[in-house]
DOGU-467613 format. One line per 2 residues: number of its first residue (from 1); their letters; for each residue x, y, z of C-alpha. Coordinates in Angstrom, 1 decimal. Layout:
BEGIN
NUM) a) X,Y,Z; ...
END
This chain:
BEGIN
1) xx) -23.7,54.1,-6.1; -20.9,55.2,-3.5
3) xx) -22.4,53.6,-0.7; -23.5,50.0,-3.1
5) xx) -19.7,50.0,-4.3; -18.7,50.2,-0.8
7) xx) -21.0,47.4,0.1; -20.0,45.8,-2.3
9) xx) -16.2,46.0,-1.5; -17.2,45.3,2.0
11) xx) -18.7,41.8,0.6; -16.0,40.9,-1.5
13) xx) -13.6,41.8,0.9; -15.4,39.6,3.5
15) xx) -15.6,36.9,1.1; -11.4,37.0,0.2
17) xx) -10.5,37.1,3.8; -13.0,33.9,4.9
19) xx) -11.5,32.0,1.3; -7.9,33.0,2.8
21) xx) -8.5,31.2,6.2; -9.7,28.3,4.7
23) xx) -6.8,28.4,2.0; -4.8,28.5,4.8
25) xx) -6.4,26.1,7.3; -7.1,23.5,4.4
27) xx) -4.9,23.4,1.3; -1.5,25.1,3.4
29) xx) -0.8,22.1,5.5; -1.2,20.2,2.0
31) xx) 0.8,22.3,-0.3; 3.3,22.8,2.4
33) xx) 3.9,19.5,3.1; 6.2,19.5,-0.3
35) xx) 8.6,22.1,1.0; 8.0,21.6,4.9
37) xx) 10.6,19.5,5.4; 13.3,21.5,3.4
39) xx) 12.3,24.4,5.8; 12.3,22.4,9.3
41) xx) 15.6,20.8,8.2; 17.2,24.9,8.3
43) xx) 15.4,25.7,10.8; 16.4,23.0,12.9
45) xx) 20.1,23.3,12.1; 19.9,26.9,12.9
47) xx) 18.0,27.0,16.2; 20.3,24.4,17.4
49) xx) 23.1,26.7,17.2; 21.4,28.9,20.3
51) xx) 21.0,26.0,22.7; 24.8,24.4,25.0
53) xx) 25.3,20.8,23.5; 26.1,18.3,25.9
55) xx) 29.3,16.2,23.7; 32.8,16.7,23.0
57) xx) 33.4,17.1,19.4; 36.2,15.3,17.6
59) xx) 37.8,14.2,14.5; 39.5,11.2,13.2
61) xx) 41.3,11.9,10.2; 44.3,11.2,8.0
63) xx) 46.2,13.7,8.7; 50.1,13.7,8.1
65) xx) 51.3,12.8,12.2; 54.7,14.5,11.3
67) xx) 52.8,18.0,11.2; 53.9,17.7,7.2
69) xx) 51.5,18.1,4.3; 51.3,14.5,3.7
71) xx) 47.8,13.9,4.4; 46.7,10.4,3.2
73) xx) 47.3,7.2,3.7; 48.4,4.3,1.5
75) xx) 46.5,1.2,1.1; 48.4,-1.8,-0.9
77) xx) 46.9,-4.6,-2.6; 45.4,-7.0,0.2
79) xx) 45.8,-4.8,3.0; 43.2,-3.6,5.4
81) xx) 43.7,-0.2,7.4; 41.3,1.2,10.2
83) xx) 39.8,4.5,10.1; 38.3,4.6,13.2
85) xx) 38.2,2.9,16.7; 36.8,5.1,18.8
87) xx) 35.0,4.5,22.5; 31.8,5.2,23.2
89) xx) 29.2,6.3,23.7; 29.2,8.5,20.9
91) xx) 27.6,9.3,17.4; 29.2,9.6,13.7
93) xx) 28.1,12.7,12.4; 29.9,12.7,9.1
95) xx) 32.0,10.8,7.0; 34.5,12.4,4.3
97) xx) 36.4,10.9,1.9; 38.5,11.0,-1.3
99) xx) 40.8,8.6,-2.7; 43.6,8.6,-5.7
101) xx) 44.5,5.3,-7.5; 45.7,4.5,-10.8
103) xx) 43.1,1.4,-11.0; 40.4,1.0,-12.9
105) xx) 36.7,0.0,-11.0; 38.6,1.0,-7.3
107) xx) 35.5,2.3,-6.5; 34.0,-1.5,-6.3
109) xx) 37.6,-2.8,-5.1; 37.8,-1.3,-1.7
111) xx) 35.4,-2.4,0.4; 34.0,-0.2,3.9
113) xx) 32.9,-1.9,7.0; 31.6,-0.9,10.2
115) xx) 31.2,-2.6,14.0; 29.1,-1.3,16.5
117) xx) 30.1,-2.0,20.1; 32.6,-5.1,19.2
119) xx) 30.7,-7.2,16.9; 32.2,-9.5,15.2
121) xx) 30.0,-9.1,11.6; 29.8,-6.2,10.4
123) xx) 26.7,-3.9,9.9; 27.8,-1.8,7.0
125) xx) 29.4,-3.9,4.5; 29.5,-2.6,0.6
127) xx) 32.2,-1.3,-1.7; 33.0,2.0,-1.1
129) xx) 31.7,3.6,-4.3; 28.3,1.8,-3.8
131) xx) 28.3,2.8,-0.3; 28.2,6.5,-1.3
133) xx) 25.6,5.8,-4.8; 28.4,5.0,-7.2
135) xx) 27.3,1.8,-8.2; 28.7,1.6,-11.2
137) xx) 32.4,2.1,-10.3; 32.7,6.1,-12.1
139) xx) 32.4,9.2,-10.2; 29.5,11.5,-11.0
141) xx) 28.6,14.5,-8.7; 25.0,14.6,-6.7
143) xx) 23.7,15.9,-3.8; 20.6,14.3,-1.1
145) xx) 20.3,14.9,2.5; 22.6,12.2,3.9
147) xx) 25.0,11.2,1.0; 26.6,13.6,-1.7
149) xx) 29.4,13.5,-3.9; 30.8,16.9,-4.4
151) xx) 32.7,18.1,-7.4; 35.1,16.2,-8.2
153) xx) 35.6,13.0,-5.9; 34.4,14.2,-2.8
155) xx) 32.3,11.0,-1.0; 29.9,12.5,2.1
157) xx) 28.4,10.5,4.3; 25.6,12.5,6.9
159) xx) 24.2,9.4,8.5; 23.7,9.6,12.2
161) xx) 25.8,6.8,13.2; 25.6,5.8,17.3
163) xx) 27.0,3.4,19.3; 27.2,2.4,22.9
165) xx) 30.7,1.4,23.2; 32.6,1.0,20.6
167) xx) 33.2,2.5,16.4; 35.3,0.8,14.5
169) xx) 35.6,1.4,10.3; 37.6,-0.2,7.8
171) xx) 39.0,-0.2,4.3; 40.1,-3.4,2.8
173) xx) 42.2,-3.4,-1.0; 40.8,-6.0,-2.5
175) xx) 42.3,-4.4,-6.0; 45.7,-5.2,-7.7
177) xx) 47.2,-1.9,-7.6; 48.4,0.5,-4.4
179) xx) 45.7,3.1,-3.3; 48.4,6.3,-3.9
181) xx) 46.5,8.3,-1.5; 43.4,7.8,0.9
183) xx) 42.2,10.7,2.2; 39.4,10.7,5.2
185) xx) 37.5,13.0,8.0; 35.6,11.2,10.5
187) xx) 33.6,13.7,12.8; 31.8,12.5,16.0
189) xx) 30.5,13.4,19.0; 31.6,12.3,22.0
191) xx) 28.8,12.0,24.8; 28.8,12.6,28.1
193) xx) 25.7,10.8,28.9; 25.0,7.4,27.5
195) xx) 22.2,7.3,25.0; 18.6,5.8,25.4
197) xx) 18.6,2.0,25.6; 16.5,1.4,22.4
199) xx) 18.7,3.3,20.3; 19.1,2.0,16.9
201) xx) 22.3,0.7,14.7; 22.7,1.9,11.4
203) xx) 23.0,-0.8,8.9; 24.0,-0.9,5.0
205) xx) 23.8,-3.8,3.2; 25.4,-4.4,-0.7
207) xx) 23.5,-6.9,-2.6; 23.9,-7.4,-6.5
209) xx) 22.6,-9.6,-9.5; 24.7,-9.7,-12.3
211) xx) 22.7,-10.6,-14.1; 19.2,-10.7,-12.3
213) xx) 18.1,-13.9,-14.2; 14.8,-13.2,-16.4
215) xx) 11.6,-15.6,-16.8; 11.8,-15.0,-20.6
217) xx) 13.9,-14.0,-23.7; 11.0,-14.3,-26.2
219) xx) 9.9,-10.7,-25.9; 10.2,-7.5,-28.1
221) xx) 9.0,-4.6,-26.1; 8.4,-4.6,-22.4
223) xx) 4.2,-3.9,-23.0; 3.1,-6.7,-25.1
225) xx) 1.0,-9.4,-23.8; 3.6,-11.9,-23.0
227) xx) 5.0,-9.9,-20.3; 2.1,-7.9,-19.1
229) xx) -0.1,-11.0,-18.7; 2.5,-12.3,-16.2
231) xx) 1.3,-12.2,-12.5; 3.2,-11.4,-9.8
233) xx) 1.6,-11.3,-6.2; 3.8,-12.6,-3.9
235) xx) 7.5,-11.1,-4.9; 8.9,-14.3,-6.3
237) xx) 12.5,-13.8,-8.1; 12.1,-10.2,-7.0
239) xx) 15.8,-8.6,-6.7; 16.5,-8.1,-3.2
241) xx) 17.7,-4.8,-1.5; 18.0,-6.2,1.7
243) xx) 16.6,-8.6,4.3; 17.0,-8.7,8.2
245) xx) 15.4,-9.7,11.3; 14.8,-7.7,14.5
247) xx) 13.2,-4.5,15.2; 14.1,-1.6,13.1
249) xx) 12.6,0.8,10.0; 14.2,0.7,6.1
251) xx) 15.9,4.5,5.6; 16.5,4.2,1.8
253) xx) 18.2,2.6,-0.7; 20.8,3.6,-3.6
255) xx) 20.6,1.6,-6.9; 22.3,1.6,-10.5
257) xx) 21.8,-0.5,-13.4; 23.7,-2.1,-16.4
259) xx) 21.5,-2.7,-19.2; 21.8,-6.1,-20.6
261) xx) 18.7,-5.6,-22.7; 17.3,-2.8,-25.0
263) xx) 14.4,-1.1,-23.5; 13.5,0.4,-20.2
265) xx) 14.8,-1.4,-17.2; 12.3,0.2,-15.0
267) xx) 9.2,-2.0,-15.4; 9.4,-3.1,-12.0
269) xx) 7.4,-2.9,-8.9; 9.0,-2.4,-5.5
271) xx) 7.6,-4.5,-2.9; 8.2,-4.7,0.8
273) xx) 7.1,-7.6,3.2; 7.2,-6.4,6.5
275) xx) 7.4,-8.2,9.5; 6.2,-12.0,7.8
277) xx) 4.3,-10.8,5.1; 3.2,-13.4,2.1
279) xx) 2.1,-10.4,0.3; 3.6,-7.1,0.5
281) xx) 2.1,-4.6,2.4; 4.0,-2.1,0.5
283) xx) 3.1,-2.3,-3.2; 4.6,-0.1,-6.1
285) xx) 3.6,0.8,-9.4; 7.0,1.2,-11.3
287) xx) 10.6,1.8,-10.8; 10.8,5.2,-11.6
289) xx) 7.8,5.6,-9.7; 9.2,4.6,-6.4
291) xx) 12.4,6.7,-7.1; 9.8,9.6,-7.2
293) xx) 10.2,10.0,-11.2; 7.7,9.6,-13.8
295) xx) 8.2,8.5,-17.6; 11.3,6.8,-17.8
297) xx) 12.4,9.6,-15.8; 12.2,11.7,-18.6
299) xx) 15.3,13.2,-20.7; 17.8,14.6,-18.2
301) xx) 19.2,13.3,-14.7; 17.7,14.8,-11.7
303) xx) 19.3,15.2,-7.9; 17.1,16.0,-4.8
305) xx) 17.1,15.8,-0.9; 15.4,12.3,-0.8
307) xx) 15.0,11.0,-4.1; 17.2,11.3,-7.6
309) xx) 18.2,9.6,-11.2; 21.7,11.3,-11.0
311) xx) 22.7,8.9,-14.2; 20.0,9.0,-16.7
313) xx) 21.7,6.6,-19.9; 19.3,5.7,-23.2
315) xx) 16.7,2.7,-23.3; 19.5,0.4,-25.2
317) xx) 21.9,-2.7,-24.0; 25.1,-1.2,-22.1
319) xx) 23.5,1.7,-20.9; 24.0,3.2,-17.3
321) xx) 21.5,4.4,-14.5; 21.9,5.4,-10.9
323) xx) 19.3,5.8,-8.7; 18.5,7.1,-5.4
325) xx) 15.3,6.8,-2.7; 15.5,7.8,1.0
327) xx) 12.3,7.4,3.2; 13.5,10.3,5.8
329) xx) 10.1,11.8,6.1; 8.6,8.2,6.6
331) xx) 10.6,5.4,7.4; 9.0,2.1,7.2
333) xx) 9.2,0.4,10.5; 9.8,-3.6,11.2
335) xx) 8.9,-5.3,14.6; 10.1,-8.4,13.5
337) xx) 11.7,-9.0,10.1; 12.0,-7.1,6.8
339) xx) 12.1,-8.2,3.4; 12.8,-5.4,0.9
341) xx) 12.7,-5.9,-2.9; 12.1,-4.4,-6.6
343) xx) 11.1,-6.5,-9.9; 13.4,-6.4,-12.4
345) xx) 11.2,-5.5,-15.1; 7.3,-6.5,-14.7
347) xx) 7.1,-9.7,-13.0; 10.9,-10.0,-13.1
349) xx) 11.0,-10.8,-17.4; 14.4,-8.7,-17.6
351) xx) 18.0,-9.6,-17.4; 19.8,-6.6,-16.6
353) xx) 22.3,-6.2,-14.2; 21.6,-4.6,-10.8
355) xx) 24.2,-3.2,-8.1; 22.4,-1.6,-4.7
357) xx) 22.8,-0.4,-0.9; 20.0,-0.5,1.1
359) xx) 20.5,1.6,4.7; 18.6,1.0,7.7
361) xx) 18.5,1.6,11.3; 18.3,-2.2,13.8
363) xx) 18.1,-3.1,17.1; 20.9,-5.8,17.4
365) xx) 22.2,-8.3,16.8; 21.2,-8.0,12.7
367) xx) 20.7,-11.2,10.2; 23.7,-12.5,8.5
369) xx) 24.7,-10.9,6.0; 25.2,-12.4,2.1
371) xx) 28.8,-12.7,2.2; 30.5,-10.3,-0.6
373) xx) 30.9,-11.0,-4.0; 34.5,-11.6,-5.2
375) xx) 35.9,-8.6,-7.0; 35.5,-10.1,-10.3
377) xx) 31.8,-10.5,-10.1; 31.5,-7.0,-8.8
379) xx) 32.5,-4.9,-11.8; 30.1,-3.4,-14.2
381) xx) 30.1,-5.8,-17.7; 27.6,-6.8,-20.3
383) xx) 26.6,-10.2,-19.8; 24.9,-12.7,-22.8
385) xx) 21.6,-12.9,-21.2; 19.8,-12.8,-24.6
387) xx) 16.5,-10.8,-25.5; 16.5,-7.5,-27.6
389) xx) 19.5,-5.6,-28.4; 21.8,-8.0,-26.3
391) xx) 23.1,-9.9,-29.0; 25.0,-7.0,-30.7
393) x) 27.1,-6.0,-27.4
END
């Protein structure tokens, strides 16, 4: 009986170790794919440290010149001042920034704009708040791999931002009141060597619809047959994140929504045409689906490397959502042209108000952008679009 157990255990044991090889060759390279990234991330952070880098680093900031403790600068009504003009070629590492002002909505007021290399439109054009996934014009705190907003008011940028010759970033008041204090790190490298040719610009691009103008008011509920028979192939009257020309990939996109209308405001497919496209070759199955979400996204607000709904409100008229969806482990290249978009609500039936910046990296020259919204148009306000629950706000 010794010697059977034994065999036994031999067997068994045998049979365990084979399973763990093919566990490991098979369903590791799966299961690990959810936290690999997280891992080579640290690990590339950290085994950088061991290796000389070949750049000066350096910080533009706004700190008091006297050698005081006054550490900010003062923006009035109108005014525009520059945060950076730096020669290159370098790269913008990170972007800090915090701001004090008596106004109300400053967030969507103060608008932030970037030139590469002495352009004369800009690439990154959005208010500041949106810029950073405050679309809504209030502070809340989250955290993803290239923006955060740290407790309490703390705006971080990590996109890698080069450029050949030339940096420049500005902040224009477009508000009514003074901007008490604006506070702001800047940290690049400075290279030694000029980068590769075909490096890529980043781009950000604010684009709103207030409101996004539904088909129909004659509905109830988002499911019943009225809207859910409507067909939607082609992305007509889709809301648009962003739309360029040239040779490039789409990094992400932050989003936030007023509701105009009772209900979920996430009935929509995301849809991307890529270089041309009549259809999209891109084709989602639900807002909260592409945010990487499920069910409405649930009960309770969520914050993740690539992908969040760090503003959760209720399914009624007036409520808040911000959203959040970067493609770092897959961006979706363009040869030509992209056309990035989302429906609001299925087949576009909702009227709900949406505020976005979509990020991206471009050979140049980009497509114009749409110019900016007065300030007016850009705050956050219930508008009488009709349809369930609007009628009461």
């Amino acid at each position: 009986m010794k010697t059977a157990r034994a065999g036994w255990g031999c067997a068994i044991g045998t049979l365990l170790y084979h399973a763990l090889i093919c566990f490991t060759l098979l369903c590791v390279p799966l299961c690990g794919s959810l936290i690999a990234q997280s891992i080579n991330d640290h690990d590339r952070l950290l085994s950088s440290l061991i290796s000389p880098h070949d750049y000066i680093q350096k910080r533009v900031s706004s700190y008091d010149r006297t050698g005081g403790n006054d550490d900010f600068v003062k923006v009035e009504p109108g005014n525009t001042i520059e945060l950076l003009n730096a020669t290159g070629p370098g790269i913008i590492t990170h972007i800090w920034i915090t701001i004090a002002s008596p106004e109300q909505y400053h967030l969507k007021k103060l608008v932030l704009r970037m030139y590469w290399d002495d352009e004369k439109a800009p690439s990154v054009e959005a208010p500041i708040g949106d810029f950073f996934g405050l679309g809504l014009g209030d502070y809340f705190q989250f955290e993803s791999t290239p923006l955060a907003v740290a407790s309490d008011k703390a705006l971080n940028s990590f996109f890698p931002m080069p450029f050949h010759k030339r940096a420049r970033i500005t902040v224009a008041n477009e508000g009514s009141a003074d901007v008490d204090a604006f506070y702001f790190n800047i940290d690049y490298q400075s290279l030694y060597r000029d980068l590769p040719a075909d490096t890529m610009y980043f781009h950000a691009q604010y684009r709103q619809a207030a409101p996004a103008k539904g088909w129909t008011t004659q509905w109830a509920s988002n499911g019943e047959p009225v809207v859910n028979a409507k067909k939607n192939v082609n992305g007509e009257n889709n809301y648009v994140w962003m739309e360029t020309t040239g040779r490039g990939h789409f990094v992400g996109v932050t989003m936030s929504v007023l509701q105009n209308q009772d209900g979920w405001w996430g009935e929509g497919d995301d849809m991307f045409f890529v270089d041309g496209e009549q259809r999209p070759s891109i084709n989602g199955t639900g807002s909260e689906d592409y945010f990487l979400g499920a069910w409405d996204f649930g009960d309770h607000p969520f914050s993740y490397a690539q992908f969040g709904a760090p503003v959760k409100g209720p399914e009624f008229a007036g409520s808040r959502s911000s959203v959040y969806r970067f493609h770092l482990d897959s961006p979706i290249p363009f040869t030509k042209s992209l056309r990035a978009t989302i429906e609001h609500g299925h087949a576009n039936h909702r009227s709900d108000n949406f505020f976005s910046v979509a990020y991206w990296y471009q050979t140049e020259p980009h497509a114009a952008f749409p110019p900016m919204p007065a300030v007016e148009e850009r705050l956050p306000r219930i508008y009488p679009v009709g349809g369930p629950g609007n009628a009461t706000k």
